[in-house]
C-alpha positions as CSV (number, residue, x, y, z in Angstrom):
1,X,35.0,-34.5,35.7
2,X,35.8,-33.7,32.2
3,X,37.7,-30.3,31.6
4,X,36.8,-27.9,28.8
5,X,33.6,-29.4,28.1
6,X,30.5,-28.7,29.2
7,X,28.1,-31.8,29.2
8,X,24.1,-32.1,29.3
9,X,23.5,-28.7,29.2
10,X,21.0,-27.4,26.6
11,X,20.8,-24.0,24.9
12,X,18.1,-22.7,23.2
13,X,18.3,-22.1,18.7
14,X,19.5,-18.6,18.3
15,X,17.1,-18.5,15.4
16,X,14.9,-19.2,18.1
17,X,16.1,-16.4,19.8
18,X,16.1,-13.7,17.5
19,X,13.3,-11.1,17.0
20,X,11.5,-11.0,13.6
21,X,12.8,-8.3,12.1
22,X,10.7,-5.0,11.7
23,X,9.2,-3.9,8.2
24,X,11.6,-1.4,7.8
25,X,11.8,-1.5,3.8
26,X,10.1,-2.9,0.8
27,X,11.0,-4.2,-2.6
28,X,9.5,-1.6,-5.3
29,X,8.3,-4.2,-7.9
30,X,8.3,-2.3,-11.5
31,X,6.1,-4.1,-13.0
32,X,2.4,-4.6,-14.4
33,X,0.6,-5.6,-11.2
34,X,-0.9,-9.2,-12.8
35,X,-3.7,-11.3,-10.7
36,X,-1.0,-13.9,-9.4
37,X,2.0,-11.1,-9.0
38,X,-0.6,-9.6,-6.6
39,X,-1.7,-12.6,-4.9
40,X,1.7,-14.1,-4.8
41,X,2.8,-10.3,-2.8
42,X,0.0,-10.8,-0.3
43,X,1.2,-13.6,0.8
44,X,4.6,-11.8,1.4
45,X,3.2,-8.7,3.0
46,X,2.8,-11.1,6.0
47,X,6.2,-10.9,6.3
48,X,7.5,-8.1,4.1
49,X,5.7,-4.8,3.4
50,X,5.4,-4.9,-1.2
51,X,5.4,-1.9,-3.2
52,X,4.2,-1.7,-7.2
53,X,5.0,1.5,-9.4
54,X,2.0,1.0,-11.0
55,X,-1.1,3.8,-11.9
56,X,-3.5,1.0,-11.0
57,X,-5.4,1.3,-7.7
58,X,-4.0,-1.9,-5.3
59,X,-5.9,-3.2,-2.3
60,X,-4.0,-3.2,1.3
61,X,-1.8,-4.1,2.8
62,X,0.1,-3.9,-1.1
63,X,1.3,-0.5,-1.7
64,X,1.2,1.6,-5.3
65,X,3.5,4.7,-6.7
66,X,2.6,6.2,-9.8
67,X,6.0,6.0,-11.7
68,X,5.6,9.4,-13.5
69,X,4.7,11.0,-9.9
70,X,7.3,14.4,-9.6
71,X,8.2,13.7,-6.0
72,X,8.1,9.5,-6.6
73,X,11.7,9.6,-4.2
74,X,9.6,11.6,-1.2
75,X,6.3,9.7,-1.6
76,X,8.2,6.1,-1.2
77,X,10.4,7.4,1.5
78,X,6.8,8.6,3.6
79,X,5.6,5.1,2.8
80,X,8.6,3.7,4.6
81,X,8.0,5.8,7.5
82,X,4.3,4.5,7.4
83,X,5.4,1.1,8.0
């Protein structure tokens, strides 16, 4: 019997354990919205819910906020309840 040490006993990865964390936020990306920005943030939105302030119309799940809107702070915080 060896003492202090446990032998041929296997636990499982923590990361294996772990949940996938919620979309609970978003980066805001102030920027032009470009073909490969935008198909580059689809990609993410599979893990990651994307933001643009941006007047230009984006297709879900991407999400857009005019930057000259007058209650920009409200709108993003109801798109982070949306989530």
């Amino acid at each position: 019997m060896s003492r202090g040490r446990l032998t041929g006993i296997r636990y499982p990865s923590l990361t294996a354990l772990a949940p996938k964390p919620p979309k609970t936020s978003y980066p805001i990306v102030p920027t032009k919205p470009t073909p490969e920005l935008i198909a580059f943030c689809q990609k993410l939105t599979r893990e990651i819910a994307v933001a643009f302030l941006t007047e230009e119309p984006l297709e879900a799940p991407l999400k857009g906020f005019p930057p000259n809107q007058p209650n920009l702070i409200s709108a993003i915080e109801t798109g982070l309840k949306e989530i």
